[in-house]
N, C-alpha and C positions, 0 to 999 in steps of 0.2 A: 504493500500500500504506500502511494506515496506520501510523504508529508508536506509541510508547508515549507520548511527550508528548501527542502527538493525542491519543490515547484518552484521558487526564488529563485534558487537554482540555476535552473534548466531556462527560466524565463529570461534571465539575465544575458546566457549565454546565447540564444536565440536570439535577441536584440543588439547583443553586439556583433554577432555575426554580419549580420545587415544594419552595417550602419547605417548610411546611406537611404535605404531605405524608411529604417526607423527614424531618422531623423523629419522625412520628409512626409509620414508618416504623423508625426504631432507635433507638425508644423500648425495643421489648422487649429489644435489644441490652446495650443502655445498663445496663437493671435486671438484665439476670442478669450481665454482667460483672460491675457494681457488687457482688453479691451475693457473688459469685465469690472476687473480691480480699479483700473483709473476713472472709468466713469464711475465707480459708485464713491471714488476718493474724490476725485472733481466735485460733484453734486456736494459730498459735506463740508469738503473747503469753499463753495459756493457759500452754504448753508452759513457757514461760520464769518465769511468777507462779509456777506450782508447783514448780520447781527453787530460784527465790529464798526462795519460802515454807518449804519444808522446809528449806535451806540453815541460815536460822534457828534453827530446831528442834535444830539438833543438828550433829555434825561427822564422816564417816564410820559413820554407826553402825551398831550390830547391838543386835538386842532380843531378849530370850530371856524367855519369861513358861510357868511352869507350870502342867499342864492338872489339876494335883490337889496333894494337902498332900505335903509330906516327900519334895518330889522335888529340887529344888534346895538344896544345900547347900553347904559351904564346899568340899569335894571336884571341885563342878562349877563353882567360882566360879574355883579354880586350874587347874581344864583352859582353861576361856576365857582366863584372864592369861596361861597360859604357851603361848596357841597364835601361832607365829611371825605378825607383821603386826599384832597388839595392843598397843597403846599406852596402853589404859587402860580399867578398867573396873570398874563399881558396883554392887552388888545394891541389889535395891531392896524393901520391904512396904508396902503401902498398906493406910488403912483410913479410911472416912468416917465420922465421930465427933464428938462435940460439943465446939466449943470456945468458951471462957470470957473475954471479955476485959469488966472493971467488972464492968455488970451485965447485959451480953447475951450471950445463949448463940447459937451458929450450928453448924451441919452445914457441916463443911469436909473435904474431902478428905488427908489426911496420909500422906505420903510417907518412909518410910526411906532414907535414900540415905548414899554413900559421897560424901566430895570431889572423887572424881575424877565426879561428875555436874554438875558447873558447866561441867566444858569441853567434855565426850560431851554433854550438853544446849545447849552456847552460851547456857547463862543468863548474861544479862548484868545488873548490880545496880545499882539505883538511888540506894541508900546503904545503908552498913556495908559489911560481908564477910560468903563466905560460910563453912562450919564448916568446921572439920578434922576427921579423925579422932579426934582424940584431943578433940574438945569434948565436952560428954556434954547437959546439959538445955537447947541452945539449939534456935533457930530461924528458918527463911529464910521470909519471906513472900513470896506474890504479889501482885503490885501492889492490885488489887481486895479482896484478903483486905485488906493495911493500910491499905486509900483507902475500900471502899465498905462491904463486909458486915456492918460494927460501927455502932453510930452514932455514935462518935467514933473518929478515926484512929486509927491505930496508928504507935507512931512506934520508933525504935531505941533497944533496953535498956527497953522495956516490956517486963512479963509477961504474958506469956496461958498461961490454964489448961486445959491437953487431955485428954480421958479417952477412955481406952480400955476396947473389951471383948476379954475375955479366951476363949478356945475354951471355957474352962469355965463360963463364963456369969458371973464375976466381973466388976466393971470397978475399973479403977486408974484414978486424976488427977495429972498431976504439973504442974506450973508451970515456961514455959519462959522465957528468956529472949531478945527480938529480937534478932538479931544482923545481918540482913541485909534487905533488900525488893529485889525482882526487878523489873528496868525491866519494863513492857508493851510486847511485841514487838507488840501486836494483829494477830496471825494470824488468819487468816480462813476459808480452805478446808481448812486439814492442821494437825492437832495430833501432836506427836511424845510421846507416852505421856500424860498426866494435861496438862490443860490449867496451864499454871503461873500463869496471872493468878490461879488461886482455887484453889491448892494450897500448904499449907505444907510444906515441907519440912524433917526434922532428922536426924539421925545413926541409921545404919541397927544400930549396935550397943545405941542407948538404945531405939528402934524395939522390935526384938528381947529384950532383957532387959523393957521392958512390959508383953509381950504374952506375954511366956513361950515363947518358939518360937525354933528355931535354924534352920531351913527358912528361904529365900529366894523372895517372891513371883515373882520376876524378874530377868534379869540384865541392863543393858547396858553395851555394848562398843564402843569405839572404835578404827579401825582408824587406820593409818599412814598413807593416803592413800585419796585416792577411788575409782581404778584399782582397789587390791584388794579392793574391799571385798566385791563375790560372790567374791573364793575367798576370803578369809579367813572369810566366813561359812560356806562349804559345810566347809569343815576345820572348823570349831568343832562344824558339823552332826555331822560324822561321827564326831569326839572323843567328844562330846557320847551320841551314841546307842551307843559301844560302851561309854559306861561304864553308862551305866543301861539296858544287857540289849538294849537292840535290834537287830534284824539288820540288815544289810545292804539286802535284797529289803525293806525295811519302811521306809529312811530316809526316803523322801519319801511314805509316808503319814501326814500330820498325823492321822488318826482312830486311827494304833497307837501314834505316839511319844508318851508321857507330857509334853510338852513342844514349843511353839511357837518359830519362828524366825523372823527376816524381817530385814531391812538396807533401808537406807535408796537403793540400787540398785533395788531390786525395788518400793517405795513409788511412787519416783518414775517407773519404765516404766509402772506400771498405770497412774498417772495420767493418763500420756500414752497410753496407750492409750485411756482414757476420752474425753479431750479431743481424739486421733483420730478415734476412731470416730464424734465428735458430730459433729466438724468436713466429715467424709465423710458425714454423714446429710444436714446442712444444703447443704450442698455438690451434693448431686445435687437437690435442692428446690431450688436456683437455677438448674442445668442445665436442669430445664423451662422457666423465662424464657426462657435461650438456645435451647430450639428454639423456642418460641413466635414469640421474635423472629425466628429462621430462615424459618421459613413468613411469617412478615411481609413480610420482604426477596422471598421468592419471588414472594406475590404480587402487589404492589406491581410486581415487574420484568415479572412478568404481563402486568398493566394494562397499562404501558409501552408492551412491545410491540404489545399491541391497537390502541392509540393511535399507535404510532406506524410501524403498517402500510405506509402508502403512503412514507412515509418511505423506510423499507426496500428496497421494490421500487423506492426512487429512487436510491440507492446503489448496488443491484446492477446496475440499469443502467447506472449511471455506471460499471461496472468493479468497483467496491468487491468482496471476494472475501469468500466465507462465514468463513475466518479474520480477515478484516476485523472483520467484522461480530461474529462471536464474541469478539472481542476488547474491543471497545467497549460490548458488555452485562455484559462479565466484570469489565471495569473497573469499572462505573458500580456496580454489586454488591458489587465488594469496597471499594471508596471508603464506601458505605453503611455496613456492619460496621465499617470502619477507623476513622469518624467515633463510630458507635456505642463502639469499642472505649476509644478518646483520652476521651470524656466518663464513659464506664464506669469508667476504671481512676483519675478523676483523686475522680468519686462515692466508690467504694470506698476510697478511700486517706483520703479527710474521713471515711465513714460510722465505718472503724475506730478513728480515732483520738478522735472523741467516743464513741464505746459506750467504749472503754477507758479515756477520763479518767474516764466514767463509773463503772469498774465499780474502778476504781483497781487498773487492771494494767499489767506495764511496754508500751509501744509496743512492737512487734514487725513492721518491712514489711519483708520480704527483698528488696531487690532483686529477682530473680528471679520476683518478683509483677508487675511493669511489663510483662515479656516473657511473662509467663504472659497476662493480659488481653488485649492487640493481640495476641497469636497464635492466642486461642481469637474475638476479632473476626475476622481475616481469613480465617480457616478457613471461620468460620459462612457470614460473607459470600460467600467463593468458592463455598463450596457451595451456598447459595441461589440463585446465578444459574447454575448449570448448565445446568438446566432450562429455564430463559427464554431464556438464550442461544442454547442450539444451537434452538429453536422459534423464535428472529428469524432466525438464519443459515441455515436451512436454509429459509423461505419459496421458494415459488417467484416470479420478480421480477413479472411478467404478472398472474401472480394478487394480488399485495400491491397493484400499480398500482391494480387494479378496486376494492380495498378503500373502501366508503363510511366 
């Protein structure tokens, strides 16, 4: 009877005989493992770039932006502060307008904000500080507004001159003074509201007396922690819609609520669902390698056996038992895969790690990717010699003998 070393064995010896073959052989192995590993390593290093990325952005957050004029006001700005789990939080108006520094003029984006939008945003500042409340004609730049957009820098306690239009078609210019420049995070995939590399930002009550308007284009809100951040936003939701007339049956139709929501939970699932569903796209477009290579292994055990017919009817003579025999095709098949699996899973683990220095995302191999590739090797493999197997074990001996 033979045993399992035997069968190691003999499998071993069999594989290196035909190199050449064997090698070309769990070629297709090789590639669709390989493919296997880095796309499911891709997708978590995805997973992880955009949890860092947004982390960035902002801290806990909730964003509340209005779908029309004079819906946001200081009445809804106090439902958001005093709803339990809120730590902090800004209105905001925005308006893209020309702004004035010497003697060039540029379209920049401007932003009204409250001080508590340095820490709900995670802006971090390159020099100066950024405004309080109670500052009134200053201004925070982003890094590109005071590094690239002018053609000479901008630096701290310069003045630039910003005009506004007015709903009435008037326009105001007031002259602000620098008080802050905002490092560049250089984000790349997720922007958390106005991109801030080329957004100024200043006080949302000079914003406001500008423009003539007491309305709020937007709110956002910081929560207490990351945990609550979907219920602290579903409470704000529902705050929110009973004061400005909405039912109940209507809260989560965004096409009735006069008013948009979202949190910074909910940015980051879609993401991942995106970066899911890619990774399961690619994911099964590697899976045909792995059969491909399957049918490889098959045939190849095929051939074997054709070859090595007489063989066979020499064993069985000798005693050797159809479990024998089945045993030592089974082996030499799944040794193939196994081999396939070991060069597949070591491919995949280099292929991810350069596309990701490439694409400058954090590395991401879960353990659990090691085990994942040699288990989908030795599966293929085992099942590829099924077929060959019991079609060597089952010969009749007499008959394999006559075999030319």
């Amino acid at each position: 009877m033979v045993n399992m070393r035997q069968a190691l064995d003999l499998g071993v010896g069999s594989i290196t005989h035909a190199k050449l073959r064997s090698a070309l052989t769990t070629l297709g192995i090789i590639i669709g493992v390989a493919a296997v590993v880095a796309n499911v390593s891709l997708g978590a290093s995805f997973n992880q770039f955009f949890t860092d990325e947004l982390g960035t952005l902002g801290s806990n957050f909730i964003i509340i932006y209005s779908q029309d004029v004079n819906i946001l006001h200081d009445n809804e700005l106090n439902i958001v502060k005093n709803t339990p789990g809120i730590e902090g939080v800004s209105p905001s108006n925005g308006q893209m307008t020309a702004v004035t520094y010497v003697s060039s003029k540029r379209q920049i984006d401007i932003q009204g904000v409250s001080q508590d939008t340095q820490d709900i945003l995670n802006l971090q500042l390159e020099a100066g500080n950024f405004f309080t409340d109670k500052d009134k004609y200053v201004a925070v730049l982003g890094w590109e507004v005071a590094n690239k957009k002018f053609e000479r820098n901008i630096s701290l306690n310069n003045y630039i001159d910003i005009s506004f239009s007015r709903e009435d078609g008037s326009t105001v210019t007031q002259k602000f003074k620098v008080k802050g420049i905002i490092r560049s995070q250089d984000t790349t995939f997720v922007q958390g509201g106005p991109d801030r590399d080329i957004t100024i930002y200043i006080p949302i009550a000079t914003m406001n007396e500008l423009l003539n308007v007491s309305d709020y284009g937007g709110i956002t809100a910081k929560t207490s922690s990351a945990e609550s951040v979907s219920v602290v936003s579903d409470e704000v939701d529902r705050r929110l819609a009973r004061a400005l007339g909405v039912s109940a049956r209507d809260i989560d139709n965004d096409d009735v609520k006069p008013y948009r929501i979202f949190n910074q939970a909910e940015i980051i699932e879609q993401l991942n669902q995106l970066s899911n569903s890619l990774t399961i796209l690619i994911t099964l477009v590697a899976l045909v390698a792995l059969i491909v290579g399957s049918i490889g292994i098959m045939n190849i055990m095929l051939v074997t056996v054709t070859e090595r017919t007489r063989e066979i009817g020499l064993m069985k003579s000798l005693g050797f038992k159809k479990s024998d025999i089945l045993l030592l095709f089974m082996v030499e098949s799944t040794l193939l895969g196994t081999i396939g699996g070991v060069l597949g899973v070591l491919l995949g683990v280099v292929a991810s790690y350069v596309v990701e220095s490439y694409l400058a995302i954090p590395p991401v191999f879960p353990p659990y990717l090691i085990l994942l590739g040699f288990s989908i090797a030795f599966v293929v493999g085992l099942v590829a010699g099924v077929y060959p197997a019991n079609k060597a074990a089952s010969m009749n001996p007499v008959e394999a003998l006559r075999h030319e």
